[in-house]
C-alpha positions as CSV (number, residue, x, y, z in Angstrom):
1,X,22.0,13.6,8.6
2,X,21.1,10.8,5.8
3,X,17.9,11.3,4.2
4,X,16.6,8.6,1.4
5,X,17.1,8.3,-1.9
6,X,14.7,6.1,-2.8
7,X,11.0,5.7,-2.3
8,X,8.9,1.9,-2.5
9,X,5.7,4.4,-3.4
10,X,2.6,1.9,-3.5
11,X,0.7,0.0,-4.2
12,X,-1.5,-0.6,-1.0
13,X,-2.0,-4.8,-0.8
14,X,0.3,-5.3,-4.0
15,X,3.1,-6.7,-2.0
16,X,4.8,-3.7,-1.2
17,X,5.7,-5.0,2.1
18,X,7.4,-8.3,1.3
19,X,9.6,-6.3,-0.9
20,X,10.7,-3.7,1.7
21,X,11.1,-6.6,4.2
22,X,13.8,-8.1,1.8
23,X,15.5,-4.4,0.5
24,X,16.3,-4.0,4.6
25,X,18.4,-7.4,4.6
26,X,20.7,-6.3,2.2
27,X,23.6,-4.6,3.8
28,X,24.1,-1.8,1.1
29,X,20.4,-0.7,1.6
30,X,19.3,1.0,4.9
31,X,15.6,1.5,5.4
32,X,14.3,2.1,8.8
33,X,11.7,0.2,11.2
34,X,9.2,2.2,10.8
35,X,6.8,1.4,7.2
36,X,5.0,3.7,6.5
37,X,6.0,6.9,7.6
38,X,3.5,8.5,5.1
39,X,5.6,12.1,5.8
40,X,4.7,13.5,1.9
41,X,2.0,13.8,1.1
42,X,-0.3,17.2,1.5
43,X,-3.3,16.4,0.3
44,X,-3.4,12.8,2.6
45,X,-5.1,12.3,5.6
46,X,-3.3,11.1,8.7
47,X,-4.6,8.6,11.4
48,X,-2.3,9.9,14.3
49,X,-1.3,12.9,12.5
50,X,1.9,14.4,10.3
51,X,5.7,13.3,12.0
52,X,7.4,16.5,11.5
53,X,10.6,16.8,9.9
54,X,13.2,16.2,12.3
55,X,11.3,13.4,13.8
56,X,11.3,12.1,9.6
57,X,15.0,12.7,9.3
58,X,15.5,10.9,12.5
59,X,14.3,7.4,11.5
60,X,17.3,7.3,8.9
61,X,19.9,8.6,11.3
62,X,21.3,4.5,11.7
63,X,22.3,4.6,8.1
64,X,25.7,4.2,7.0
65,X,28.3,5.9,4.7
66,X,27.6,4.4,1.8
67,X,24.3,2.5,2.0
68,X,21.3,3.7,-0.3
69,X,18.7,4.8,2.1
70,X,15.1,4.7,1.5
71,X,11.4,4.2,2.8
72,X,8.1,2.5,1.5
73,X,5.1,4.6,1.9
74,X,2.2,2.9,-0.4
75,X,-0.1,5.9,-0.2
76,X,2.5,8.4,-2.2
77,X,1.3,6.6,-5.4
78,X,-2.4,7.9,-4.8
79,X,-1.7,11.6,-3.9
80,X,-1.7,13.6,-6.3
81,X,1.1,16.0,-4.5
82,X,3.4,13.3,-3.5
83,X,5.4,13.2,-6.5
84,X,6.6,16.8,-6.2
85,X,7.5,16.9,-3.1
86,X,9.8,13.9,-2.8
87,X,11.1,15.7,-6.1
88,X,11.8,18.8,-4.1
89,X,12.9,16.6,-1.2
90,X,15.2,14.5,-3.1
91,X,15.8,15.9,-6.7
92,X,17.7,12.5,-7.7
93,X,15.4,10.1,-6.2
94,X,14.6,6.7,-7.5
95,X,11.0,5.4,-7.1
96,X,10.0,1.4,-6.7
97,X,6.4,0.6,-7.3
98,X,4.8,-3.0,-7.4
99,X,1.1,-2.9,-8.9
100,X,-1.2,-5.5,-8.8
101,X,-4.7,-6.1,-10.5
102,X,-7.2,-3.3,-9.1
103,X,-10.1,-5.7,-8.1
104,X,-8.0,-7.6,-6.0
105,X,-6.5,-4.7,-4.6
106,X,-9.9,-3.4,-4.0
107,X,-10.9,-6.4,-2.0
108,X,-7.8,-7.2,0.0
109,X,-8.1,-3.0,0.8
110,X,-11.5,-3.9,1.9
111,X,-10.4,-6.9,4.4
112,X,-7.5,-4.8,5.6
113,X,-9.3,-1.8,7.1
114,X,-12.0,-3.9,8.7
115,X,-8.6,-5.2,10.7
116,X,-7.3,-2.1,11.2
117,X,-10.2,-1.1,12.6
118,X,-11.2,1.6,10.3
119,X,-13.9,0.0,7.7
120,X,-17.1,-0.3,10.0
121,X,-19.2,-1.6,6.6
122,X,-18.4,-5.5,6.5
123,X,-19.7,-5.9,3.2
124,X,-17.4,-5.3,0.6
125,X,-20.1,-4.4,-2.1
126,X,-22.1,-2.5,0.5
127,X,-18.6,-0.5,1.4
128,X,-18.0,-0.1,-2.6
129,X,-21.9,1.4,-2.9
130,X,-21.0,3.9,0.2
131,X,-17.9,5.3,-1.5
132,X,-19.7,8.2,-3.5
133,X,-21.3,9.3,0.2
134,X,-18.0,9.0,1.5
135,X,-15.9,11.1,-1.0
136,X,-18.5,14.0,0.3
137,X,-18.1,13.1,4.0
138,X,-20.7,11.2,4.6
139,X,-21.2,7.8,6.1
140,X,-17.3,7.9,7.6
141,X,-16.6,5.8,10.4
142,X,-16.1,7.5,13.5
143,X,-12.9,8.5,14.7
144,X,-9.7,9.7,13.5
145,X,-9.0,7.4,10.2
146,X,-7.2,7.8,6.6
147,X,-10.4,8.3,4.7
148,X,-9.0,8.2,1.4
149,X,-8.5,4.3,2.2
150,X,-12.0,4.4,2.0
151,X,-12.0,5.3,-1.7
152,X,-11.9,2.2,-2.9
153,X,-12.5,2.6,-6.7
154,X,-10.6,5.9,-6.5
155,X,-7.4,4.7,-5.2
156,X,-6.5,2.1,-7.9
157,X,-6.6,4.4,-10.9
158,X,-2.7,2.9,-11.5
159,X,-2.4,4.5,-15.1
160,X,-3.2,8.0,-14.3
161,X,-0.8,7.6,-10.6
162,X,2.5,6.3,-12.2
163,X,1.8,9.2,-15.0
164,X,2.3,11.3,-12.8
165,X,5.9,9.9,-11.2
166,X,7.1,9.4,-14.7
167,X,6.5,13.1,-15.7
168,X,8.2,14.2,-12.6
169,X,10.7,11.8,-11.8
170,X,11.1,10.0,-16.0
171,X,10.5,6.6,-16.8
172,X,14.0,5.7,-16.3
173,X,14.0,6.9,-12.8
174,X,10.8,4.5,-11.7
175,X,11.0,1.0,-12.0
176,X,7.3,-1.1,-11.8
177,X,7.0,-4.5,-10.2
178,X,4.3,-6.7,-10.5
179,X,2.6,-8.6,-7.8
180,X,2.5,-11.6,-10.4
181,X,6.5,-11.3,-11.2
182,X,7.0,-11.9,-7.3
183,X,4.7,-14.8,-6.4
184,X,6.4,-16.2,-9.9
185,X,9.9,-15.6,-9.4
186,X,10.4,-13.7,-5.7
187,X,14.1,-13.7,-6.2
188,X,13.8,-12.2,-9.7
189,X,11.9,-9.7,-8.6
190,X,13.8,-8.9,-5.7
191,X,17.5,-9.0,-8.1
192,X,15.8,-6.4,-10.8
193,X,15.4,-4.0,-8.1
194,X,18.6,-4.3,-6.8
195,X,20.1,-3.8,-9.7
196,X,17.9,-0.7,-10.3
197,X,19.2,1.1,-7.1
198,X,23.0,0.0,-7.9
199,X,23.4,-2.1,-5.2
200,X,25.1,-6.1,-5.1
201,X,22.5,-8.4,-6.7
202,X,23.7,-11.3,-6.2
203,X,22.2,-11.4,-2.6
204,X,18.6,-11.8,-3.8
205,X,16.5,-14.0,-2.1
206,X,12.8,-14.1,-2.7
207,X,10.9,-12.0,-0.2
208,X,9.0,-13.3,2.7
209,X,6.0,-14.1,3.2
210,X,4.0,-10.9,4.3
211,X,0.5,-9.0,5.1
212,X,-1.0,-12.3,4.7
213,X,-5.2,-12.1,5.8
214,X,-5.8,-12.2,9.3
215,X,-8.9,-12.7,11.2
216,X,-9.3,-10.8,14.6
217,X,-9.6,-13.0,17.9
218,X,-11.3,-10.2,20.0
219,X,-12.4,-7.0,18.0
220,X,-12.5,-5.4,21.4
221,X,-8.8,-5.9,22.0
222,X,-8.5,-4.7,18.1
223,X,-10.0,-1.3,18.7
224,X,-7.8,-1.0,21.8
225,X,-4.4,-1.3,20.1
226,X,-5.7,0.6,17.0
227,X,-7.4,3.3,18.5
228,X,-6.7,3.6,21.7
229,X,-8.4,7.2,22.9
230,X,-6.1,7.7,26.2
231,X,-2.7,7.5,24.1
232,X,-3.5,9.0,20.6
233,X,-2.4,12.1,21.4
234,X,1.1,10.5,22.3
235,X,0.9,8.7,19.2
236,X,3.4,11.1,17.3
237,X,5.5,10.8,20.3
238,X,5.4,6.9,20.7
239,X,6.0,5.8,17.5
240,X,9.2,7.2,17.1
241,X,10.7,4.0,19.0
242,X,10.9,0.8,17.7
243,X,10.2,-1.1,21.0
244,X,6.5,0.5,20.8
245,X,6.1,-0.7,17.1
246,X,7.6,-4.2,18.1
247,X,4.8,-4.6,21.2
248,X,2.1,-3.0,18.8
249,X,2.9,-6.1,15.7
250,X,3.6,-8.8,18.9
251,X,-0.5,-7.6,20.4
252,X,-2.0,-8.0,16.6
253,X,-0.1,-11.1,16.1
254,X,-1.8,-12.7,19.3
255,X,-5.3,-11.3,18.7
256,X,-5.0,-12.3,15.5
257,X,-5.1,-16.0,13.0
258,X,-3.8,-16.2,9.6
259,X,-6.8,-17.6,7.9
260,X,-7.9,-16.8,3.8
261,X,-10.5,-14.6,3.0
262,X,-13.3,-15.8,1.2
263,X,-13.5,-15.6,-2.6
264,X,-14.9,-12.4,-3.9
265,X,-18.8,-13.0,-4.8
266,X,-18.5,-14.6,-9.0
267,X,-20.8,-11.6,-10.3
268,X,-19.3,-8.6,-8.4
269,X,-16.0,-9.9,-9.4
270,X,-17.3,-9.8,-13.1
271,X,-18.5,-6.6,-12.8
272,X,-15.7,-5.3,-11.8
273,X,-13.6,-6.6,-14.5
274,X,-15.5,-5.3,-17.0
275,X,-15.8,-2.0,-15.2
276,X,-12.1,-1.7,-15.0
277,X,-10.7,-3.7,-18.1
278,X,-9.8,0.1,-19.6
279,X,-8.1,0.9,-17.2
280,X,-6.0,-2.2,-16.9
281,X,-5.9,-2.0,-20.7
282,X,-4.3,1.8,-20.4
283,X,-1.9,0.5,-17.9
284,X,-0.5,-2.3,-19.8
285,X,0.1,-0.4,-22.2
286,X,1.9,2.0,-19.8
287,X,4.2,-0.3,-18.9
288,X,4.3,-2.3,-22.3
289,X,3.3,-5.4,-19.7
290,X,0.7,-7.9,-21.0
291,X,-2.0,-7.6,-18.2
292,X,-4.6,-9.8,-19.8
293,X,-4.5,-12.3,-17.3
294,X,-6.2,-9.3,-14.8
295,X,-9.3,-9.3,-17.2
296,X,-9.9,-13.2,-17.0
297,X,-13.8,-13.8,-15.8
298,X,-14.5,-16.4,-13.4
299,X,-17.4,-18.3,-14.1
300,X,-21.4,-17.1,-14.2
301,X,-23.0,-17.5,-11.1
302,X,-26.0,-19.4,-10.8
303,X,-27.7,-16.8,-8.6
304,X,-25.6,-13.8,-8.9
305,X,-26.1,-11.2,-6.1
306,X,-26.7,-7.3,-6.5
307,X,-24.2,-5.8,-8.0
308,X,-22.7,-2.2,-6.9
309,X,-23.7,1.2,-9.2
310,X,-20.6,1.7,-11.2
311,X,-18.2,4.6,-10.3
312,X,-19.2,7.6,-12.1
313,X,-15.4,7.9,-13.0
């Protein structure tokens, strides 16, 4: 049975997504419906719990001889264990990651789980101050969630997460997008990975247009298709068929509206910033990319709101 060979490993809200969307077009690459699989990973929490691995191994079973099979599973790049076992998995794997600037990350994270129904503190600040609670189990929203996704200041250590892909998989075996690189030059973007998994790239287009902010209609109807108590113990069960994922997007599609979230408040941005410009600093240099554009400031606000403790990391 195929199995992949490569792995789109994170990050979460760095356009991850888009780029998937565009590798499944090309008809050398097979990766299946289902994002997110999330199937590696010990030490990750699971909303509707672990597929096992013949119900893995199934989603590929479409592929091809010949095609480069692969998946996109953002949350591999924050677990520590990941790494290993995709190694073990799939000793000659190739691993695609596209990064993006932590604070935005942190707030488009933030946006995301209130629509996902799994955030229940509105506030972004207040949800950043709730994080230390939360990494000891306290404060979590009821019901069965991913509470690492809560761990916002946590989850976008970058540097020390694609350290450890390169020491298992080497450099030469991870290639690193940025989220800047693809809303500069999409197709560029899109041509450098395909030539990094070997594959014709002169069919890059630039990717579309995906996981753009939504704003829930009915957060009753939300909770419903999110969390719904009566089928989440078929959940393992359902999502193995594409029809059920199709009607799941279709149901957030019409309870939702594309609409742009706010800008982040000026003084909690700044902080921020400054609270994270050594760890951008430690990436760039990572990556030998110039990331100084991620530690521009906006300007002072006149009446700057309370800011968040910083994270004792």
């Amino acid at each position: 049975m195929p199995r992949p060979d490569f792995f789109v490993v994170g990050a979460f809200k760095s356009g991850s997504t888009a780029l998937y969307d565009q590798l499944r077009r090309h008809p050398q690459i097979f990766m299946p419906f289902h994002k997110e699989p999330l199937y590696f990973g010990d030490d990750l929490t699971r909303r509707y719990g672990r597929m096992s691995l013949d119900d893995y191994l199934r989603l590929f079973r479409g592929a091809k001889p010949g095609q480069r099979v692969g998946e996109a599973s953002t949350w591999y790049l924050y677990s520590e264990s990941a790494a290993k076992e995709i190694k073990a998995f799939s000793p000659e794997a190739q691993i695609m990651v596209v990064l993006r600037n932590p604070v935005d990350v942190m707030y488009a994270q933030h946006n995301q789980l209130i629509f996902n129904v799994i955030e229940d503190i509105p506030d972004f600040a207040d949800a950043l101050a709730a994080e230390p609670d939360r990494r000891a189990g306290k404060r979590l929203p009821p019901g069965p969630i991913n509470v690492e996704n809560l761990f916002y200041r946590h989850s976008v250590h970058f540097a020390e997460q694609l350290e450890r892909y390169f020491e298992v998989f080497g450099r030469e075996r991870v290639h690193v997008m940025l989220t800047d690189d693809m809303r500069r030059d999409g197709a560029g973007l899109v041509r450098g990975a395909l030539e990094f998994l070997g594959v014709d790239p002169s069919l890059a287009a630039a990717p579309p247009r995906s996981n753009e902010n939504r704003k829930v209609r009915s957060p009753l109807v939300q909770r419903l298709i999110f969390a719904p108590k009566v089928l989440l113990p078929l959940a393992p069960f359902l999502r193995r068929f594409p029809l059920v994922r199709s009607i799941r997007t279709r149901m957030l599609e019409m309870n939702s509206e594309a609409k742009p979230r706010p800008p982040m408040d000026p003084a909690l941005r700044r902080q921020l910033i400054e609270e994270y410009t050594p760890e951008i600093e430690r990436l760039g240099k990572l990556i030998e990319r110039d990331l100084s554009s991620w530690l521009e400031l906006p300007a002072a606000s006149p009446e700057p709101r309370a800011v968040v403790p910083a994270s004792p990391s």
